[in-house]
C-alpha positions in Angstrom: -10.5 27.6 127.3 -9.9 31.3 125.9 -7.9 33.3 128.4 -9.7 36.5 130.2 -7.6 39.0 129.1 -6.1 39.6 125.2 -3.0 41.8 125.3 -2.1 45.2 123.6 0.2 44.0 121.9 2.9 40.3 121.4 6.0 40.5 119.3 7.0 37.8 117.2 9.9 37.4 115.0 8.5 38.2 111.5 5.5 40.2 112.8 3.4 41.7 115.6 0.2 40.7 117.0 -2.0 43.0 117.9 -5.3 44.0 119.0 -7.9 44.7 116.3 -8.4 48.1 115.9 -11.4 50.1 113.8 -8.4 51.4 111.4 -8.7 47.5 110.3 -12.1 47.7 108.5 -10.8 48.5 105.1 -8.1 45.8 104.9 -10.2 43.1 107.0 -13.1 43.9 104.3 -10.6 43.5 101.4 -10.0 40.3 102.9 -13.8 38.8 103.6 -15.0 39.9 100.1 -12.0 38.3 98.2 -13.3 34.9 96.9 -9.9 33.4 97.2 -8.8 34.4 100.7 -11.8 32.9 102.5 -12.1 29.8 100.5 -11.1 27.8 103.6 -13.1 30.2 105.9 -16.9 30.4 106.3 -17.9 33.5 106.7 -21.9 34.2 106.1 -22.9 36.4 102.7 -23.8 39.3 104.8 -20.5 39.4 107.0 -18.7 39.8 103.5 -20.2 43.4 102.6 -18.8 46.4 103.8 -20.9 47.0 106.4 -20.7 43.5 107.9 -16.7 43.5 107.8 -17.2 47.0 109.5 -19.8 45.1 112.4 -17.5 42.0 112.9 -14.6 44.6 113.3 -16.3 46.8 115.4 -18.0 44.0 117.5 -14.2 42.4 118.2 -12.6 46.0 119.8 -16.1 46.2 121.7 -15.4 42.9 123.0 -12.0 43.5 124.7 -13.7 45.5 127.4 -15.8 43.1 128.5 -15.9 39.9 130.6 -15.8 37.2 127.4 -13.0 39.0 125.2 -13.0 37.8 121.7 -9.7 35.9 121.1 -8.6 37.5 118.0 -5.6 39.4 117.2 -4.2 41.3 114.2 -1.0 40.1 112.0 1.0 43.2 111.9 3.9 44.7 110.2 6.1 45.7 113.3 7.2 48.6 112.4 4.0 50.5 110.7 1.3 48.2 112.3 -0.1 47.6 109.5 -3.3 44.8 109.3 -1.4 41.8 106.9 -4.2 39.4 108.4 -5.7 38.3 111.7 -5.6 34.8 114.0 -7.5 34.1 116.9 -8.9 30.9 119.1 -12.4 29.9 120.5 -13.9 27.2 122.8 -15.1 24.1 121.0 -16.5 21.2 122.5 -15.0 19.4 125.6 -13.3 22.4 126.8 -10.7 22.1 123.8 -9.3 25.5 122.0 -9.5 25.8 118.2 -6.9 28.2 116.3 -8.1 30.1 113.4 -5.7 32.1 111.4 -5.2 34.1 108.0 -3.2 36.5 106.2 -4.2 39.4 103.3 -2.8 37.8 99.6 0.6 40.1 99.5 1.7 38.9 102.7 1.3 34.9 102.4 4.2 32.9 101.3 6.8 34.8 103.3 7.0 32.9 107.1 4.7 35.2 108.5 1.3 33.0 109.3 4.1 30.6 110.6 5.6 32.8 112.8 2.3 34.5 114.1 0.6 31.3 114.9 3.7 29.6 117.0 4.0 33.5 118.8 0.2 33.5 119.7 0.3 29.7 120.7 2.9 30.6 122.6 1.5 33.2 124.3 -2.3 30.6 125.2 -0.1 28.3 126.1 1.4 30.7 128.8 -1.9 31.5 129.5 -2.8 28.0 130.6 -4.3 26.9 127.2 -3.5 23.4 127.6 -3.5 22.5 123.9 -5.0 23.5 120.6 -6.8 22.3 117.8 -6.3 23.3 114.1 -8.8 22.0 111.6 -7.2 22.7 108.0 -9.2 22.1 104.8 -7.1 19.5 103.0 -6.8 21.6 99.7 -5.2 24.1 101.4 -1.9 23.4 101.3 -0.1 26.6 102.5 -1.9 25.9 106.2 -1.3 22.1 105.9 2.7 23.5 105.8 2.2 25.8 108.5 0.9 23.2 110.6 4.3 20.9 109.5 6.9 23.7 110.6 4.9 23.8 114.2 5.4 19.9 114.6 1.8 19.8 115.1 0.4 16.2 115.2 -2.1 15.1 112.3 -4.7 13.6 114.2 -7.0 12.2 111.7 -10.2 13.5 110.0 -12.3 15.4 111.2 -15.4 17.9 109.5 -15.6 21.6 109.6 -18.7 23.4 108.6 -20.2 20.3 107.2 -16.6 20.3 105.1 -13.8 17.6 105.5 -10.9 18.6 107.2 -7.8 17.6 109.3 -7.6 17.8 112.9 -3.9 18.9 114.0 -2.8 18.6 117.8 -0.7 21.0 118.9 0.6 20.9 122.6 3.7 23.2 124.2 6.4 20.7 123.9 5.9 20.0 120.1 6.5 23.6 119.4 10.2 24.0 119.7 11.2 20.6 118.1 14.0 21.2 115.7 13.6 25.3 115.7 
């Protein structure tokens, strides 16, 4: 379940979300052609030029206007708005919601992916989400963490993108244990 409507904007504690704007091309590309930041993603050869960071962008803010929104936001600085990365959800099988998030190399390793992810679950949760999947690569530890701080549950294994992974749980009332 994705809600209808993504907002303008959701303050968090560290960082803004935001919506994707075409002022995010340039950032978002150096983010989908560096080798290390989408080692954990799966992004297709052609999405990583220029011109396909510029399309994916481009088809996001498109989206927002219509009747199936794409459920992605931007990590921003909240004072400059600055694009530091991006998180967003989609519909899986049996009606469950995945979270997807990442952050630009200068901005990781300071709370923020943290912060962003438990503002945005937040904010599907209040939006009737009823609970959210994460499935984290097992090699990548800095997600693995982020996952720990949001008292998500390890479910067990699971594959993404023909990939082993980790399925993490994460429902409303697990979010605010020991905060």
């Amino acid at each position: 379940m994705i809600p209808k409507h993504i907002p303008q904007c959701i303050d968090g504690q560290l960082c803004m979300l935001r919506r994707i704007r075409m002022d995010d091309v340039t950032p978002f590309y150096r983010y989908v052609s560096d080798d290390e930041s989408v080692q954990y993603m799966f992004f297709e050869d052609a999405q990583r030029t220029a011109e396909g960071a510029r399309g994916l962008v481009e088809a996001v803010c498109v989206s927002y206007d219509t009747d199936e929104p794409a459920c992605i936001l931007a990590i921003a600085d909240p004072e400059t708005g600055e694009y530091m990365g991006n998180l967003g959800a989609q519909s899986i099988a049996d009606n469950q919601t995945e979270l997807f998030y990442a952050l630009l190399p200068e901005h990781r390793g300071k709370g923020y992916a943290t912060d962003a992810v438990k503002t945005f679950v937040h904010w599907l949760f209040a939006e009737g989400v009823p609970s959210v999947v994460a499935f984290i690569i097992p090699a990548n530890v800095a997600s693995l963490r982020v996952m720990q701080r949001l008292n998500a549950v390890l479910i067990g294994d699971a594959e993404l993108h023909g990939h082993p992974a980790l399925r993490y749980d994460i429902t409303p009332n697990m979010l605010d244990v020991g905060s």
